[in-house]
N, C-alpha and C positions, 0 to 999 in steps of 0.2 A: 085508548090508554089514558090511564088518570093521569093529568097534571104532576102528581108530585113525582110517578112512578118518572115519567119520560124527563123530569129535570133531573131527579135522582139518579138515572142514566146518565146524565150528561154530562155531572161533576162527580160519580163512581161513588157514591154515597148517599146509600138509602138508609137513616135513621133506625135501629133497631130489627133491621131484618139479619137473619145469618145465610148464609152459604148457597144453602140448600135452597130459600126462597128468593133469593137473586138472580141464581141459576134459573130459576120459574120463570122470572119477569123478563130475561131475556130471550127463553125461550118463545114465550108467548108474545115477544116484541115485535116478529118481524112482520107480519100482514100491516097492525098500526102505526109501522112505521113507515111501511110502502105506502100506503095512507095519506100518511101525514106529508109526502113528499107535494101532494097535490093542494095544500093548505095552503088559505088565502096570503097566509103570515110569512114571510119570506123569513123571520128566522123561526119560527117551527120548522119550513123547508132546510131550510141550513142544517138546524139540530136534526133531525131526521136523519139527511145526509152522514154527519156525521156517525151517529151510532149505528146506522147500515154499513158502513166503512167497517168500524172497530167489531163487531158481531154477526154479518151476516153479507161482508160483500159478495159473495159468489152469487149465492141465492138470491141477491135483488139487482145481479146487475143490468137487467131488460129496463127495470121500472129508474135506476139510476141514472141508466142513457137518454131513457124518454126527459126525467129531468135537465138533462145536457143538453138536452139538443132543447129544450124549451127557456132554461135558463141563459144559453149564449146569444137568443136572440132578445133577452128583455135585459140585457147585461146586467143582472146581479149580481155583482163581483163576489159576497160570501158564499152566494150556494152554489154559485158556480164553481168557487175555490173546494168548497168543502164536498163538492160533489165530485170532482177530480181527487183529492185524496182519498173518497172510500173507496171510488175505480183502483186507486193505488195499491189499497188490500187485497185486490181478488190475487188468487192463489192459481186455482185450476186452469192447466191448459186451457182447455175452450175456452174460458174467459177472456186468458191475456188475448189466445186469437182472433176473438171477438172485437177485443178494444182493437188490434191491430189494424181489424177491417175499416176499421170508422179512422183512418188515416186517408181515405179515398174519398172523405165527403165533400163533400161540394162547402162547407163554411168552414172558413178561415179559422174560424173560433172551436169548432168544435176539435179542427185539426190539434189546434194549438195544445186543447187541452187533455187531447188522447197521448200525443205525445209524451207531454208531463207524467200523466199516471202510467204511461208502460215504464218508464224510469223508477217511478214509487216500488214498483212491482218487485225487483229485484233479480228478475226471471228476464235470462236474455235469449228467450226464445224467439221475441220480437225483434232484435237485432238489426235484421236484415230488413223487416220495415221502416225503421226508423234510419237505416243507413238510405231507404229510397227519400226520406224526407228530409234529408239534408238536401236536397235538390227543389222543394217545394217550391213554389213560385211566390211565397207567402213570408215573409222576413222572419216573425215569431215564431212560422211552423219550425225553420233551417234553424234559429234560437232553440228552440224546447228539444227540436230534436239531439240537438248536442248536446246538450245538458242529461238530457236520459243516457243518452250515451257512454256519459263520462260516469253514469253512477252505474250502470251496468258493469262495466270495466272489462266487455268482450273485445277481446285483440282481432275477432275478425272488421269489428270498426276503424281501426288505426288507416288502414289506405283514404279511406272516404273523407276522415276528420281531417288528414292532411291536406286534402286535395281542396276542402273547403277551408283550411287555414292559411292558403296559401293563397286564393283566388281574390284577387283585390274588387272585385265587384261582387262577392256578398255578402255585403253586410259590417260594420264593425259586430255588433254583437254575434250573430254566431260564429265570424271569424277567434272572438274571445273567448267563446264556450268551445267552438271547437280546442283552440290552444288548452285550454281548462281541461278539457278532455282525457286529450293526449298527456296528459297530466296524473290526471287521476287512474288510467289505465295502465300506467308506467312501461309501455313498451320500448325498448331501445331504439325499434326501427322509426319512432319519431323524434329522436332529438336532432338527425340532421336540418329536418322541415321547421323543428322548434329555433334552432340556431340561425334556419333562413330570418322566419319571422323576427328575430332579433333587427333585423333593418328595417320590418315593415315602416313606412312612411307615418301608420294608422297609430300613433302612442296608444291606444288602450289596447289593441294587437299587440305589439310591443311589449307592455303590460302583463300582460298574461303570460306572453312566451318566458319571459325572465321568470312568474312567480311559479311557472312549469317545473324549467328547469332548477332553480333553486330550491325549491320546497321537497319536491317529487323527485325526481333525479339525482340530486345532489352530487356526491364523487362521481357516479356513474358517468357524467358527462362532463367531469374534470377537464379531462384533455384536447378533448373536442370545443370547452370555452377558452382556456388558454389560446388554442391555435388561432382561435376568432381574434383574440387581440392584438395580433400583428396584420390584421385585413386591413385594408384600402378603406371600408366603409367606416367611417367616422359614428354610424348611429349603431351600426351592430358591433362597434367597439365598446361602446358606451351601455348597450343592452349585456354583452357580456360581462363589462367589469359588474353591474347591479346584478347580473344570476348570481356572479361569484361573492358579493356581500351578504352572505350567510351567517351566523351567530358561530361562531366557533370553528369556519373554516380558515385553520390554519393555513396549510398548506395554498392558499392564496394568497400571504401576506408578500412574499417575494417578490413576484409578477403584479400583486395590485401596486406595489410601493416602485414598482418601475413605470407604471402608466400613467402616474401620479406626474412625469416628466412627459407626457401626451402631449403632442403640437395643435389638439382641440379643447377649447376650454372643458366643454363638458364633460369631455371624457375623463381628463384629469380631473376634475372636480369630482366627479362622481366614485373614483378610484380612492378618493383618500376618503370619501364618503362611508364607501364600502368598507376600506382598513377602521373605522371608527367602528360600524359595526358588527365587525370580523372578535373586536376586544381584543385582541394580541396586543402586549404592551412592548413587544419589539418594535412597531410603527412609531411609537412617541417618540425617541429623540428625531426618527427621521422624520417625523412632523412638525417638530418643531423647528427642524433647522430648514424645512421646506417653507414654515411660515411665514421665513424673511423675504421670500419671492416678489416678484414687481406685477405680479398678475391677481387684483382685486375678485373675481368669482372663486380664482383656485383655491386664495387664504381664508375666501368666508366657509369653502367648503371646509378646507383645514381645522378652521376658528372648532368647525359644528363635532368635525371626528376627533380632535383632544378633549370637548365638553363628552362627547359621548365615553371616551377613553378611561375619564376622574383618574388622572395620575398626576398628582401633586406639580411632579418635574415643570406640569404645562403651566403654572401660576403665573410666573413672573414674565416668561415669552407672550403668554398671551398679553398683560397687563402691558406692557410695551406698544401694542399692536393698536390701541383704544385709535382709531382715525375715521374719518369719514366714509370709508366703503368697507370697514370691517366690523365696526363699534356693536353692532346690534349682536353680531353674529359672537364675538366675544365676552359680550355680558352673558349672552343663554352661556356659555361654556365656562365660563366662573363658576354661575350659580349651579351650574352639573355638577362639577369639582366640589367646589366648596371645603369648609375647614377653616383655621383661624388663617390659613396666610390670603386664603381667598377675599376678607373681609375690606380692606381698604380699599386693593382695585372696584370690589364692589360698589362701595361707598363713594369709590368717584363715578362709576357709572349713574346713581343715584343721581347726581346732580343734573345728568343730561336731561334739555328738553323732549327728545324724544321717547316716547313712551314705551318704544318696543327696545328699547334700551335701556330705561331707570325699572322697566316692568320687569323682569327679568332677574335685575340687581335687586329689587324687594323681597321678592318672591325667594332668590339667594339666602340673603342674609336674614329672611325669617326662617330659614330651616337650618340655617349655621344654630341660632338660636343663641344661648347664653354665651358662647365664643364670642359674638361679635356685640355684646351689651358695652367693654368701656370702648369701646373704636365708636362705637355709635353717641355715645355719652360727649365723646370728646369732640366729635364732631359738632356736635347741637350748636356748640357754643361758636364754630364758623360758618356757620351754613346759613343762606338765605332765606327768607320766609317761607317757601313751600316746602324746602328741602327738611326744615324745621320740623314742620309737621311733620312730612313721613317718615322723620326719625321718632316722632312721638309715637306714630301709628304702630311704627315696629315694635316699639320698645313696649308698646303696650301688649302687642298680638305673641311677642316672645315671654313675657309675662314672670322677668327677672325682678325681684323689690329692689334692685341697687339702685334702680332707676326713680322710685317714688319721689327722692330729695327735690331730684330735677325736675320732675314732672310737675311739683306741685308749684317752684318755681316758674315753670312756663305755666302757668293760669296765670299768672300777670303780665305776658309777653304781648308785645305792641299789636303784635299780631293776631288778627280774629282766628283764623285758620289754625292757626301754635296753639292759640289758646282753648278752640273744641278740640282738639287731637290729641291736648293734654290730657284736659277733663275726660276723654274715653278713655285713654287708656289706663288714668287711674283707677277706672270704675273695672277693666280689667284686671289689673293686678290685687285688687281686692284688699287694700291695705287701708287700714280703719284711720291712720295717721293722715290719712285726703279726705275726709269726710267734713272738718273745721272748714278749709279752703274752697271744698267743693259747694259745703254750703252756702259760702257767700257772694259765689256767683248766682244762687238766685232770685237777688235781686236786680241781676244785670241787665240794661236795659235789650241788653240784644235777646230777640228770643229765641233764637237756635241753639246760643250759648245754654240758655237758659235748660233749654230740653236735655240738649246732651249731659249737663252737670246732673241734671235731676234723675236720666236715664241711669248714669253713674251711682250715683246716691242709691239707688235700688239698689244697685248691682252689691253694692258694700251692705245694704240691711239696714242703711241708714236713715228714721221716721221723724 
C-alpha cells in the first residue's frame, strides 16, 4: 500500500479523491494491512492495528490475535493498546467468542487485554466470561474484567460484581471498578452492597461507592442513605453524607444540616461540605450561626461551604472568623463571594504572611476588579513594602487609569519591589501620561528596574 494511501487512512483524508475512490482504497486495504501488522516499524504496526479496527475487524481478527499474543510479550504498549481497540470493533458472534476464548490463556497480558476489548464490543454475549474473570488469579485480569463489565451494563453481572466489591482481599482496584460497575449498570439490587461499601476501610473503595451512589442512583437510594446516618459506623456516616452532596439535591438539606451537629469531626465537616455543594441557600444562616462553634476542622469545613454558597449574608461572619485555624479557609471563601463588601476583608487577608491565605485574597480582589480600585488605592498608602507592591500588581492586572496618578508616584518609592510593580503595571494600563517617568528610569542603575521600565515602555509604544 502506498505511503500516502495508508497515512491518508489514518487521518481520514486523502487530498482530492471522492467517495467512490476511497471506498476503493479501503476496499483493497485489508491484505496490506494484515501485512503491515508484521512490519519491522512498530508504529506501521500500531497504524495497521488501527485501521483494521475501524474497517475490517472481523475479517482480520486471526492476524490481530497473532499480533496480541506477539505484541504482549515484547510490551509495546501502542500496538498493544491499539491492537485491543480494533478487537473492540469485531461485531460478529464468532468473533466476540473467539476473543472470549483467549480469556483461558496462559499470559497475564493477553488475559488482561481480551477482557478490555470484549467491553469495547458492546455485545454482552461474553457476560458470563468475564463474570469467570472476575476470579482470575491475575489483579489487572479481576481490574479489566470489571470495567468491561460496567460498560456492558448486563444485570446478569450485578451478583458477581458485588461479591467482588465486597471481598477485602481483591484488590483495591477492581474492588473500584467493581463499585464503578454497579454503577454504571444501575441495578437496585446493588445499593445495599454499595451502602456496605460506604465503611470499607479501603478510601478509594469508599470512593467509588459514594460516586455510585450519588451520580448513578441518586433519589433512588435516598432513603436507604438517610437510614445510613444514624448508624454506629462513623466512616459509612461520613460516606453517606458525601453520596448525599449532589448539586441540587435539595431534599438533603434538612438531614445534612443536622449531621452537621455529628459527635465525629469528619462527619460533620463533610455534612456542611455537602450543604455547600448541595447550593440551597436555606443552609446559609444555619452556617453561619454554626461558624461561631469551638471545633477548628468543622469551621474550616464551614469557611469552604458559604465560599461555595457566594451569598453576600456570609461577608461579614466570615470576616470575624480571620484566626489561626480558619484564616486560609476564609480568604478562599471571600474570594468565592466577592463584590464590593468582600473587598477590605480581602485586603486584610493580603497582608498575611501566609501565601495560601494572601493567594487567595489576590486572586479575590482581582476578579472584584474595578470595585475594589479605591479600597486598594487607599490602602497603598498604609501597607508595608511587599504589601505595596502587590497592590501595584493588582491594580495593574485590574487595569483601572484611576490608578496611573499613584502608580507613577510609586516609581519613586524607597522600595525596589514598589517600584518594578509600579513600572508593570503602568506598562499595563497603557496610559501614555507614564511614559515621561517611565523613561527616566532607564537610567537606573538597578538593572531589573531597568528592564521592567523598558518592557513597559513597549507596552505603551513608546521609542
Amino acid at each position: 500500500m502506498p505511503t500516502e494511501i495508508f497515512i491518508g487512512l489514518l487521518v481520514n483524508d486523502i487530498p482530492g479523491e471522492d467517495t467512490e475512490t476511497w471506498q476503493g482504497h479501503i476496499d483493497s486495504s485489508l491484505e496490506p494491512l494484515v501485512e503491515a501488522l508484521k512490519h519491522d516499524d512498530k508504529w506501521v504496526r500500531a497504524g495497521a492495528a488501527a485501521l483494521l479496527g475501524r474497517f475490517h475487524a472481523d475479517k482480520s481478527i486471526e492476524s490481530l490475535i497473532a499480533c496480541l499474543l506477539d505484541c504482549s510479550q515484547d510490551r509495546e504498549r501502542l500496538v498493544f493498546s491499539n491492537v485491543i481497540s480494533a478487537l473492540g470493533g469485531v461485531r460478529h458472534i464468532s468473533s466476540i467468542n473467539r476473543l472470549a476464548s483467549l480469556l483461558q490463556s496462559d499470559s497475564p497480558k493477553v488475559r488482561q487485554g481480551i477482557a478490555e476489548a470484549l467491553g469495547k464490543t458492546g455485545n454482552p454475549i461474553a457476560v458470563e466470561s468475564l463474570m469467570t474473570a472476575l476470579n482470575d488469579a491475575d489483579y489487572d485480569v479481576r481490574s479489566k474484567a470489571a470495567g468491561a463489565l460496567g460498560k456492558l451494563k448486563d444485570r446478569r453481572a450485578v451478583p458477581s460484581l458485588i461479591r467482588l466489591l465486597l471481598d477485602a482481599n481483591a484488590g483495591t482496584h477492581p474492588r473500584m471498578l467493581a463499585a464503578s460497575a454497579l454503577g454504571d449498570i444501575g441495578d437496585v439490587t446493588a445499593i445495599d452492597a454499595l451502602i456496605e461499601a460506604l465503611g470499607d476501610l479501603d478510601g478509594n473503595v469508599q470512593g467509588h461507592a459514594i460516586m455510585a451512589l450519588r451520580d448513578q442512583f441518586g433519589s433512588i437510594a435516598f432513603e436507604t442513605l438517610i437510614e445510613t446516618l444514624t448508624g454506629e459506623n462513623a466512616i459509612r456516616r461520613r460516606g453517606a453524607v458525601m453520596a448525599l452532596g449532589a448539586r441540587g439535591n435539595i431534599q438533603a438539606v434538612e438531614p445534612l444540616m443536622a449531621m452537621v451537629n455529628d459527635e465525629n469531626d469528619d462527619v460533620a465537616g463533610w455534612s456542611a461540605t455537602a450543604l455547600g455543594i448541595i447550593g440551597d441557600p436555606r443552609a446559609v444562616e444555619f452556617l453561619i450561626n454554626a461558624l461561631q462553634g469551638p471545633r477548628p476542622s468543622l469551621r474550616r469545613h464551614i469557611a469552604d461551604a458559604l465560599g461555595n454558597l457566594q451569598d453576600t449574608r456570609a461577608i461579614e461572619p466570615l470576616a470575624a472568623q480571620f484566626d489561626e485555624y480558619i484564616d486560609r479557609a476564609v480568604a478562599r471563601a471571600l474570594a468565592q463571594i466577592g463584590g464590593k463588601q468582600a473587598v477590605r476583608p480581602l485586603i486584610s487577608a493580603l497582608r498575611s504572611d501566609d501565601v495560601k491565605v494572601a493567594g487567595p485574597a489576590y486572586e479575590g480582589l482581582k476578579q472584584i476588579g474595578t470595585e475594589a480600585v479605591d479600597d486598594l488605592m487607599s490602602a497603598f498608602a498604609e501597607a508595608v513594602d511587599d504589601i505595596r507592591a502587590s497592590i501595584a500588581d493588582l491594580l495593574g492586572e485590574i487595569g483601572d487609569k484611576r490608578a496611573v496618578d499613584l502608580l507613577i508616584s510609586a516609581l519613586k518609592d524607597s522600595d525596589q519591589d514598589v517600584r518594578s510593580s509600579a513600572a508593570f503595571a503602568l506598562g499595563e494600563l497603557g496610559d501614555k501620561r507614564a511614559i515621561k517617568p517611565l523613561k527616566e528610569l532607564e537610567s537606573n542603575p538597578d538593572e531589573s528596574l531597568r528592564s521592567v521600565a523598558q518592557d513597559a515602555l513597549v507596552k505603551l509604544d513608546a521609542s
